[in-house]
C-alpha positions as protocol buffer text, in pm:
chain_id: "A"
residue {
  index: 1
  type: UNK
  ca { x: 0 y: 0 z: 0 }
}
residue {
  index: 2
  type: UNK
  ca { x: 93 y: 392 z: -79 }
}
residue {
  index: 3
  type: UNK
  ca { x: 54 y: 706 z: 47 }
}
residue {
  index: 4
  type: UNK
  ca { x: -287 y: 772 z: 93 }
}
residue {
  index: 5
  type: UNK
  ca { x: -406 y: 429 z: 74 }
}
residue {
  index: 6
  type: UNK
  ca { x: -181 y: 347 z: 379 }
}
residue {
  index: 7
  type: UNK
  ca { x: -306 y: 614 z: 558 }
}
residue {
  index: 8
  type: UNK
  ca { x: -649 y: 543 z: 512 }
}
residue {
  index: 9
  type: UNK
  ca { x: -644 y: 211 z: 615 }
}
residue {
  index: 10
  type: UNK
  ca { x: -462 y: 264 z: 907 }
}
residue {
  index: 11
  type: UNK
  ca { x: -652 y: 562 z: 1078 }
}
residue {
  index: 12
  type: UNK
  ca { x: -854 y: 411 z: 1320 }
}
residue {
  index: 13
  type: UNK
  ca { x: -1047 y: 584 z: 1658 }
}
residue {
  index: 14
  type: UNK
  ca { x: -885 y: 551 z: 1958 }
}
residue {
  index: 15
  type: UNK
  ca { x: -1065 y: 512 z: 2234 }
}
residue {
  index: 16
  type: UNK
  ca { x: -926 y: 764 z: 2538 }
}
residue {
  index: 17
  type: UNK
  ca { x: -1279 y: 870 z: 2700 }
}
residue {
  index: 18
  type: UNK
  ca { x: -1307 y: 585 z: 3006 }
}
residue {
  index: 19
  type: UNK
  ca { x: -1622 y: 764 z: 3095 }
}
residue {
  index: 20
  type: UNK
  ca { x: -1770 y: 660 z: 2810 }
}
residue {
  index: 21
  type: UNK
  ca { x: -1652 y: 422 z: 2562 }
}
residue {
  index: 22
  type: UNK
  ca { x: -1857 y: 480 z: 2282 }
}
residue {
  index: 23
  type: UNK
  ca { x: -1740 y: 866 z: 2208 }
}
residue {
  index: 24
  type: UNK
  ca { x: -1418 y: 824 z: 2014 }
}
residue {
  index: 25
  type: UNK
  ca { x: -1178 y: 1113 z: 1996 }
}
residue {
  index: 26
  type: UNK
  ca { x: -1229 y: 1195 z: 1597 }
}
residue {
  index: 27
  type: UNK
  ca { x: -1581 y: 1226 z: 1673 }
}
residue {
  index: 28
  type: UNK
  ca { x: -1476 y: 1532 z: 1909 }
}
residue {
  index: 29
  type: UNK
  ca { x: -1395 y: 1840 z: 1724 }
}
residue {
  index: 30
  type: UNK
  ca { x: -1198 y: 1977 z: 2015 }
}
residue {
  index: 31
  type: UNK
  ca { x: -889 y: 1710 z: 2003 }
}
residue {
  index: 32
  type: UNK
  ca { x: -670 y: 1701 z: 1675 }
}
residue {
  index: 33
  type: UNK
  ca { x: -421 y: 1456 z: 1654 }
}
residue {
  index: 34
  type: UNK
  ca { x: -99 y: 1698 z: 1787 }
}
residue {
  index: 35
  type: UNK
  ca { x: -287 y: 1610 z: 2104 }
}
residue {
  index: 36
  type: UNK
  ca { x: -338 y: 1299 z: 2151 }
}
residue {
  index: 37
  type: UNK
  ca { x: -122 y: 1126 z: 2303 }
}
residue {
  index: 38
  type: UNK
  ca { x: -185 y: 782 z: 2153 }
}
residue {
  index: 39
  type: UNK
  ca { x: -41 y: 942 z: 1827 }
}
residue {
  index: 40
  type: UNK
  ca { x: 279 y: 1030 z: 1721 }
}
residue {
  index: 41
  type: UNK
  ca { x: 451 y: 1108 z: 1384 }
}
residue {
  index: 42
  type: UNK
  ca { x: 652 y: 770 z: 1409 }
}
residue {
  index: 43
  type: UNK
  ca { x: 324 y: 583 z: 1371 }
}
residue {
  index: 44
  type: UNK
  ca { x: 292 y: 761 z: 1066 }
}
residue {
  index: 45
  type: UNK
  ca { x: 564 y: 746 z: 877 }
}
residue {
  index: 46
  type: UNK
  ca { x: 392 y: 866 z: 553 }
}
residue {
  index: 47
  type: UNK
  ca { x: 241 y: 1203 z: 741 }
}
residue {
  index: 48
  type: UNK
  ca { x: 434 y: 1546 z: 687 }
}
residue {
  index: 49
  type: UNK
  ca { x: 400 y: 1829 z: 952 }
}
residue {
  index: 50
  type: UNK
  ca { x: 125 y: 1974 z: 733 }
}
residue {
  index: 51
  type: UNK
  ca { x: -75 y: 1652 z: 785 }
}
residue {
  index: 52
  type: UNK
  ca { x: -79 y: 1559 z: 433 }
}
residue {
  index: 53
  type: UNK
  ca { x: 62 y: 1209 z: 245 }
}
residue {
  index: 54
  type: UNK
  ca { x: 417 y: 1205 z: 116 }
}
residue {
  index: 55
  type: UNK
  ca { x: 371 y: 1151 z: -220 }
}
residue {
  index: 56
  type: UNK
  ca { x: 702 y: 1277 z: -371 }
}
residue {
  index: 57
  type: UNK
  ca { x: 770 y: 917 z: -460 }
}
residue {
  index: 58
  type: UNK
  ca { x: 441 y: 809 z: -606 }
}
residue {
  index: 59
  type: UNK
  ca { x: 388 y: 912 z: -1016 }
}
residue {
  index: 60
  type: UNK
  ca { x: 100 y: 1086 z: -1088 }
}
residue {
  index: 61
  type: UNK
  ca { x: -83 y: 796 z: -1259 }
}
residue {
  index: 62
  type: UNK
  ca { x: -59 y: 614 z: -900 }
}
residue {
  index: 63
  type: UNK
  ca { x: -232 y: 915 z: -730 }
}
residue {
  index: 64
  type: UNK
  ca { x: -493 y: 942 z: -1022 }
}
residue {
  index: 65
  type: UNK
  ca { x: -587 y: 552 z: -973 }
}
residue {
  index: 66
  type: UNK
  ca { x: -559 y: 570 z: -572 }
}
residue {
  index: 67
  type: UNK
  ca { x: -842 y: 899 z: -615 }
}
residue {
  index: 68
  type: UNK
  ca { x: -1051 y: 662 z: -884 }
}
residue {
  index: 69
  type: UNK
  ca { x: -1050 y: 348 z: -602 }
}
residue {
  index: 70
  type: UNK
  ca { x: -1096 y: 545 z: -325 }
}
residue {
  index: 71
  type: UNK
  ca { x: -1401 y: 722 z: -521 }
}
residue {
  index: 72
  type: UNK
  ca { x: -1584 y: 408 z: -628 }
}
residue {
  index: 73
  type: UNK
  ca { x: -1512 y: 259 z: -309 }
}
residue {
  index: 74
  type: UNK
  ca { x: -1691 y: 531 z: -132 }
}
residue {
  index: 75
  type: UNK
  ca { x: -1972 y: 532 z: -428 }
}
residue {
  index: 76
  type: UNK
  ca { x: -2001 y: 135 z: -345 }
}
residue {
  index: 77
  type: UNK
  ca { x: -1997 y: 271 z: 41 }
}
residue {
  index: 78
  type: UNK
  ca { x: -2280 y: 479 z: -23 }
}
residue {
  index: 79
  type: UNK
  ca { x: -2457 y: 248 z: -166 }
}
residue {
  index: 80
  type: UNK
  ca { x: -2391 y: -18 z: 30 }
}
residue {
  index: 81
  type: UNK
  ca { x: -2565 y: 209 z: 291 }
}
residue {
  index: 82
  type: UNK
  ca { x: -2830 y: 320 z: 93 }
}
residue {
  index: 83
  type: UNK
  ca { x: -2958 y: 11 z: 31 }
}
residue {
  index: 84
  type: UNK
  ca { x: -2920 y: -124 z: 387 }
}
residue {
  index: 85
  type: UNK
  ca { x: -3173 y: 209 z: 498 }
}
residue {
  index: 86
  type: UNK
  ca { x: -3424 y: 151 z: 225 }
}
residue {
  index: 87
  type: UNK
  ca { x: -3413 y: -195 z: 318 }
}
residue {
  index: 88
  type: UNK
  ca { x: -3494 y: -90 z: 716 }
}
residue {
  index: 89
  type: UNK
  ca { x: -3739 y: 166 z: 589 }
}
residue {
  index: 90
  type: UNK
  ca { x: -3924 y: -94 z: 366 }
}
residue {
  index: 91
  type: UNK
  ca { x: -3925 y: -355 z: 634 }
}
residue {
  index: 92
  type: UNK
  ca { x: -4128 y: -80 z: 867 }
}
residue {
  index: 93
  type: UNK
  ca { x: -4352 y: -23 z: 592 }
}
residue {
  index: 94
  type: UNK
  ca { x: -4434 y: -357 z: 521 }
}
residue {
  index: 95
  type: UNK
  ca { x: -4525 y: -391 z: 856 }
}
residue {
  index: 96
  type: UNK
  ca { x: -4729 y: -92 z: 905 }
}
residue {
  index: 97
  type: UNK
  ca { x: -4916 y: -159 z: 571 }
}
residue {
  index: 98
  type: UNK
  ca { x: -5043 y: -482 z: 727 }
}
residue {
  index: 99
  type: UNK
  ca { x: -5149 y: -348 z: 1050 }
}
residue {
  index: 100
  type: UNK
  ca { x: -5351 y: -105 z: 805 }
}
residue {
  index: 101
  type: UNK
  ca { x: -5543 y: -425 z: 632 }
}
residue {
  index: 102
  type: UNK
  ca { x: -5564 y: -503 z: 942 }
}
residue {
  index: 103
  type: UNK
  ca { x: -5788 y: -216 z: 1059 }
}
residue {
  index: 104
  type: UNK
  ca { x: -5924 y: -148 z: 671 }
}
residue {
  index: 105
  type: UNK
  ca { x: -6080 y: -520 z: 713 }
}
residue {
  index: 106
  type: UNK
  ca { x: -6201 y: -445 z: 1075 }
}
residue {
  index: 107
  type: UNK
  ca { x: -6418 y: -95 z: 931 }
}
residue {
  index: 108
  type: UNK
  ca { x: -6504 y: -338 z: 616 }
}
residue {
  index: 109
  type: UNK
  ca { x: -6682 y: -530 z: 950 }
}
residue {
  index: 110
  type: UNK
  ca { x: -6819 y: -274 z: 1137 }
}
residue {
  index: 111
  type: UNK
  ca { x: -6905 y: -153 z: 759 }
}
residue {
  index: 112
  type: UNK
  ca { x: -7104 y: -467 z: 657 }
}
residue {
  index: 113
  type: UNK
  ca { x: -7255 y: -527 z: 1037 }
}
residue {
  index: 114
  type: UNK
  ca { x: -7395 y: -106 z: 1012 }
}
residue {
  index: 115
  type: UNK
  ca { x: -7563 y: -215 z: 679 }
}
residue {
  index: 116
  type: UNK
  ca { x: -7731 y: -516 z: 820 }
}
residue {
  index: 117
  type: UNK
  ca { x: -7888 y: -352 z: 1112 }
}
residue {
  index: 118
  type: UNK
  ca { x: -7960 y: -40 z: 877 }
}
residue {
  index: 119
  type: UNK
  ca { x: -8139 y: -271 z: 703 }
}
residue {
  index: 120
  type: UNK
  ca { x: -8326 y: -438 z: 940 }
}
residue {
  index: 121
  type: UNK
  ca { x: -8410 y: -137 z: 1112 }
}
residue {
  index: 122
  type: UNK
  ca { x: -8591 y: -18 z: 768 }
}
residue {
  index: 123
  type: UNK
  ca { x: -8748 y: -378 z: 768 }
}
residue {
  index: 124
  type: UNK
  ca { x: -8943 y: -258 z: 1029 }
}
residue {
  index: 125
  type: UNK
  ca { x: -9088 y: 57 z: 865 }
}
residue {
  index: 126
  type: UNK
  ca { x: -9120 y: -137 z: 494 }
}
residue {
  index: 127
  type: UNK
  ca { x: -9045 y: -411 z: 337 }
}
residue {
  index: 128
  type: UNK
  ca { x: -8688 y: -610 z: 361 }
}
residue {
  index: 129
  type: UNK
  ca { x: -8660 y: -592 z: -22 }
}
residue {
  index: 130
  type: UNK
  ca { x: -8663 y: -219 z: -54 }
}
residue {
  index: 131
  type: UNK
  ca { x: -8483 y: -153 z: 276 }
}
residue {
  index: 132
  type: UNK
  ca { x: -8197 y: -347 z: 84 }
}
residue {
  index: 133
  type: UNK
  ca { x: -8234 y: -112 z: -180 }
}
residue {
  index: 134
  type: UNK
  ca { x: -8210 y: 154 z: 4 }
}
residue {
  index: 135
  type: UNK
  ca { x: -7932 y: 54 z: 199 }
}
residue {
  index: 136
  type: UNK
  ca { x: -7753 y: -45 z: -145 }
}
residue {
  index: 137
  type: UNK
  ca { x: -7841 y: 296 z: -315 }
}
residue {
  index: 138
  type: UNK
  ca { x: -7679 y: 428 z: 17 }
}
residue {
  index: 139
  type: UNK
  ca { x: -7378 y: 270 z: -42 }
}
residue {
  index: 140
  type: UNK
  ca { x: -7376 y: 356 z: -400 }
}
residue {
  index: 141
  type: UNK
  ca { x: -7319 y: 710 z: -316 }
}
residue {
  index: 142
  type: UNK
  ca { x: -7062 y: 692 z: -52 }
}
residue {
  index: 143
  type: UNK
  ca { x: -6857 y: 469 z: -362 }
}
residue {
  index: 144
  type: UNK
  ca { x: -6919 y: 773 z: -625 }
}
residue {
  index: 145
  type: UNK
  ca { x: -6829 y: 1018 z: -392 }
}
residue {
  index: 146
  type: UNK
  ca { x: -6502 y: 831 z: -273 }
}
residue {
  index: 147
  type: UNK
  ca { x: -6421 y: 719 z: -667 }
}
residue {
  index: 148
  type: UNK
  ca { x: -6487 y: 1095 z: -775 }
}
residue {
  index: 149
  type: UNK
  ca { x: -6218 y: 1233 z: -465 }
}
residue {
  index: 150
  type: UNK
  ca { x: -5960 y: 955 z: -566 }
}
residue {
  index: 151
  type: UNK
  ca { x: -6022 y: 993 z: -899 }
}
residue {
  index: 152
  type: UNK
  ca { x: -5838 y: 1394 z: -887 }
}
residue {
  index: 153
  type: UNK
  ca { x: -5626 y: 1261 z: -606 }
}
residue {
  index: 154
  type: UNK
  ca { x: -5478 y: 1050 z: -913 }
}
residue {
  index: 155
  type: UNK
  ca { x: -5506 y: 1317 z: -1167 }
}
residue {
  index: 156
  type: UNK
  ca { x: -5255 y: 1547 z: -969 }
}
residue {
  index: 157
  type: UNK
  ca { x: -4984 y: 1252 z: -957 }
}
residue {
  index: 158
  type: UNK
  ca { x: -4675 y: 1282 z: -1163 }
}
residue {
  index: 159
  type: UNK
  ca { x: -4472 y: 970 z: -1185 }
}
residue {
  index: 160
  type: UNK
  ca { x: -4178 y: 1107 z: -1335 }
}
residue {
  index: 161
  type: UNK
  ca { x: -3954 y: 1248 z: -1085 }
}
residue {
  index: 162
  type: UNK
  ca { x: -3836 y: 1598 z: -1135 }
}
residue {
  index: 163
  type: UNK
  ca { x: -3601 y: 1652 z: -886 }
}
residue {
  index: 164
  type: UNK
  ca { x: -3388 y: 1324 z: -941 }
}
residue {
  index: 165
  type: UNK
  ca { x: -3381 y: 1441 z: -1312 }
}
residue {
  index: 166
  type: UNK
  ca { x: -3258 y: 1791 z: -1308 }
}
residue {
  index: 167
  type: UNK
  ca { x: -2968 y: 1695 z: -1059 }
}
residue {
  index: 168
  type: UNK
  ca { x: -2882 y: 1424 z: -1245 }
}
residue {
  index: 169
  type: UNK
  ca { x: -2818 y: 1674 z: -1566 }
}
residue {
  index: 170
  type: UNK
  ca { x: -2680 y: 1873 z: -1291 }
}
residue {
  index: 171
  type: UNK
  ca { x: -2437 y: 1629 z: -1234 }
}
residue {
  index: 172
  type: UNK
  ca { x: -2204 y: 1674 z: -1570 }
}
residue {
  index: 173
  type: UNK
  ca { x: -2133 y: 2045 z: -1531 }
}
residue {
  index: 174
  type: UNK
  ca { x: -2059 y: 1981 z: -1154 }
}
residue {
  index: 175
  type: UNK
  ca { x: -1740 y: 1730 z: -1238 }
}
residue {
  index: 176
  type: UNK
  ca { x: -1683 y: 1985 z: -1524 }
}
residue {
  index: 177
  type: UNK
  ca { x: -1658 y: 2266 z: -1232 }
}
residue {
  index: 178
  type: UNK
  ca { x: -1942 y: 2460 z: -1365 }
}
């Protein structure tokens, strides 16, 4: 390994907060590494006083393919990462979407049970054939009304996404320095 690969590799937190262990010291902003004492330029052989790589020996085609691994490795990081919190997110929405059959199937009960006793509370004032037709025409409505609402609801819906395009042509001019 070279240079920057070295050093990358071989940074690692150091633990030095007893009080509690899971705060490492490059996750305070207030301790660089002139003080810690855990640290010193002979572990580093590779580290100049201005805390950059020695690279006077490395050619510039060995810096150019260090940057191009290090970049895809952090693009396959990334991803790596994206797809382990879409993976989280999904499993919580899976879940959540059955609880929701859950309850839509429980008011489909409560929906069906309300109908009968609708209807045979109008049995009482006519006859059972036209309180079911009553009670049918009554839920004939409520399904217009709810197809009409969801009906704009889908109208407004634009499956193309926007945003995800226009920074994706932003993209180009951003490598380019634009």
């Amino acid at each position: 390994m070279t240079g920057a690969h070295q050093r990358l590799d071989t940074e690692r937190p150091v633990v030095t907060n007893t009080q509690r262990p899971d705060v490492t010291d490059t996750q305070r902003p207030d301790v660089t590494d002139t003080q810690r004492p855990d640290v010193t330029d002979t572990q580093r052989p590779d580290v100049t006083d201005t805390q950059r790589p020695d690279v006077t020996d490395t050619s510039v085609g060995q810096l150019i393919s260090e940057v191009t691994s290090d970049l895809s490795k952090l693009v396959r990081q990334e991803l790596e990462l994206a797809k382990a919190e879409v993976k989280q997110e999904a499993t919580k929405s899976g879940k959540a979407v059955g609880m929701l059959g859950g309850a839509g199937f429980a008011g489909y009960m409560v929906a069906l049970f309300l109908s009968i006793a609708l209807w045979w509370a109008l049995a009482n004032a006519m006859d059972e054939g036209w309180a079911a037709l009553v009670v049918a025409v009554l839920w004939a409505f409520i399904a217009a009304f709810w197809a009409t609402v969801v009906r704009k609801r889908l109208r407004e819906v634009n499956p193309k996404p926007e945003r995800t395009i226009q920074t994706i042509k932003e993209v180009p001019d951003a490598l380019k320095g634009r």
